[in-house]
C-alpha positions as CSV (number, residue, x, y, z in Angstrom):
1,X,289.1,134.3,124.8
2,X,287.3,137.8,125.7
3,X,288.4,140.1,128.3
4,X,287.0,139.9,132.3
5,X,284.6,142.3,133.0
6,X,282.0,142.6,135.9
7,X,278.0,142.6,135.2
8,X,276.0,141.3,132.5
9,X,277.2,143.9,130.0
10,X,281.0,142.9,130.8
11,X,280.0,139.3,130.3
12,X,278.0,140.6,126.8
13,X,281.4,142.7,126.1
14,X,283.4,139.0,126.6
15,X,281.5,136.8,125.1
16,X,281.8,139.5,121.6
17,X,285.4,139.5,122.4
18,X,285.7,135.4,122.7
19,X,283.6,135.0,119.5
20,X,285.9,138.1,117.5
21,X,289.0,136.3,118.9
22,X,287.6,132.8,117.1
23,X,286.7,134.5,114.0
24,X,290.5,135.8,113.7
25,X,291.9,132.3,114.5
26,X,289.5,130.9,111.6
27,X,290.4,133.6,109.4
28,X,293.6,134.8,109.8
29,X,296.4,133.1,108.0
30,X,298.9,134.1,110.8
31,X,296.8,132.8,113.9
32,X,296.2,129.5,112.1
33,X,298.6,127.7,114.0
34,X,297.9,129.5,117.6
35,X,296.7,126.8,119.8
36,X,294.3,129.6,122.0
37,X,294.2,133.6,121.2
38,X,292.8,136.0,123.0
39,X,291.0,139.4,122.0
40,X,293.6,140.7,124.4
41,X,297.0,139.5,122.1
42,X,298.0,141.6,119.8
43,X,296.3,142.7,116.5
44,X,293.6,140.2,117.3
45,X,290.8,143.1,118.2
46,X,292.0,145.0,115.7
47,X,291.8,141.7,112.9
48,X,288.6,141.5,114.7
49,X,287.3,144.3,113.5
50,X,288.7,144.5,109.6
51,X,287.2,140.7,109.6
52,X,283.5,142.6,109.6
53,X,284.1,143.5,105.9
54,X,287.3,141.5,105.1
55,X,286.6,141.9,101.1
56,X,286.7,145.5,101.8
57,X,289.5,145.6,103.5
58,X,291.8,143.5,101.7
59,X,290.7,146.0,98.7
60,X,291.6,149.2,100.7
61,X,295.4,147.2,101.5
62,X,295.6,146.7,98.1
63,X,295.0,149.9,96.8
64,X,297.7,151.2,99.2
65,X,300.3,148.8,98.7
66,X,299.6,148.2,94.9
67,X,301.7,145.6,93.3
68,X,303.4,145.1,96.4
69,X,300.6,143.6,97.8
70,X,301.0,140.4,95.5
71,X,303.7,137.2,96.2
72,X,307.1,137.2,95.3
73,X,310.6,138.1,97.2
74,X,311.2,141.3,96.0
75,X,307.5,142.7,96.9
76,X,308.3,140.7,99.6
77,X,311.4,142.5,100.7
78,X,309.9,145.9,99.7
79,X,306.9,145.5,102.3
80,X,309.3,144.7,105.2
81,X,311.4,147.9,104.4
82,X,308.6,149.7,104.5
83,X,307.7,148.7,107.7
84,X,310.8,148.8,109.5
85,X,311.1,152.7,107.5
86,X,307.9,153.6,109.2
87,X,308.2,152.0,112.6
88,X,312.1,154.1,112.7
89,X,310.5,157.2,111.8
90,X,311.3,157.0,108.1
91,X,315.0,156.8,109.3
92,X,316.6,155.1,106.7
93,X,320.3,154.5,108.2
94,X,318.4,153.3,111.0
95,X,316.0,151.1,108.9
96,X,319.2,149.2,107.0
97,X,320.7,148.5,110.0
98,X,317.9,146.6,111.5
99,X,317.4,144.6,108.0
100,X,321.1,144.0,108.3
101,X,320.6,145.5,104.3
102,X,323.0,148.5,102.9
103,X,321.0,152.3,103.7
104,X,321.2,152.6,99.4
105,X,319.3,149.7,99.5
106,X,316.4,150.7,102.0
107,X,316.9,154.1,99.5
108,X,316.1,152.1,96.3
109,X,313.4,150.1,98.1
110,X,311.5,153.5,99.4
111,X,311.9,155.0,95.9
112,X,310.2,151.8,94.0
113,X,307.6,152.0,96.3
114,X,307.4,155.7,95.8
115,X,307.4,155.4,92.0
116,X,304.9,153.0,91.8
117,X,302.5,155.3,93.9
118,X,302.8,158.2,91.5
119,X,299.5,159.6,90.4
120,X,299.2,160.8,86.5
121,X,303.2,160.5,85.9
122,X,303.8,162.6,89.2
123,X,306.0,160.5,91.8
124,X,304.3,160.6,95.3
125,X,307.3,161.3,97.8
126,X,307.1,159.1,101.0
127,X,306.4,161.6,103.2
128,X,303.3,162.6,101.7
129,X,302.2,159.0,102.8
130,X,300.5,158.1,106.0
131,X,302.6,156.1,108.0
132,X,299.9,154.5,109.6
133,X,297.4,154.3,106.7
134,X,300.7,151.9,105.1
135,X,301.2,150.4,108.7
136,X,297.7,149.2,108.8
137,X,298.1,147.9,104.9
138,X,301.0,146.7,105.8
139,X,299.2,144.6,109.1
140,X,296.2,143.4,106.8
141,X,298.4,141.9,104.4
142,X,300.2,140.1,106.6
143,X,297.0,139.0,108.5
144,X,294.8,137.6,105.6
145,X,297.7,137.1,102.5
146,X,300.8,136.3,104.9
């Protein structure tokens, strides 16, 4: 469904939302199962928009994320810390007791992912990341690979 707007220009604007918002639904793994989305829910405009060049994007998330952008319960595991980490301000007391997880374990979980980011055998600390830039990987993997 698109937005409500007045004049032929808002019904243009809503009929591109109503066609993004069926796009996602076809394309998203996560909206799969949604009996009717709008391009007002959340992430849908924003799906909406990656879907123009999904190819590219899934490349950009995996270039961020690396090899925690493939399957398993441990990459698994390591892309919800990292969210929660980001979302709490990189706070990682904070961050273990939302995962109901030990703060050494949010630790060791930051580091691999830290470690695994280095650039010619230097370690990239996780504050030199983006928060967002991971966010939005973070968003597109669980979008079109969740």
């Amino acid at each position: 469904l698109g937005g409500i707007a007045a004049g032929a220009g808002g019904f243009r604007r809503s009929h591109e939302q109503a066609v993004g918002a069926w796009q996602v639904a076809l394309a998203a793994a996560r909206y799969r199962t949604t009996p009717v989305i709008a391009d007002a829910d959340p992430n849908v405009a924003l799906t909406s928009i990656l879907l123009k060049d999904q190819g590219a994007s899934v490349r950009w998330m995996r270039q961020v994320l690396g090899n925690f952008s493939e399957g398993g319960d441990s990459n698994a595991a390591v892309r919800e810390t990292l969210g929660v980490f980001f979302a709490t301000g990189q706070n990682y007391s904070r961050t273990a007791e939302l995962l109901g997880v030990h703060r050494n374990t949010v630790r060791h979980r930051v580091a691999r992912f830290e470690a695994q980011r280095g650039i010619a055998g230097q370690q990239t600390s996780i504050e030199q990341l983006d928060p967002l830039e991971v966010a939005l990987a973070l968003r597109i993997h669980d979008t079109f690979e969740g």
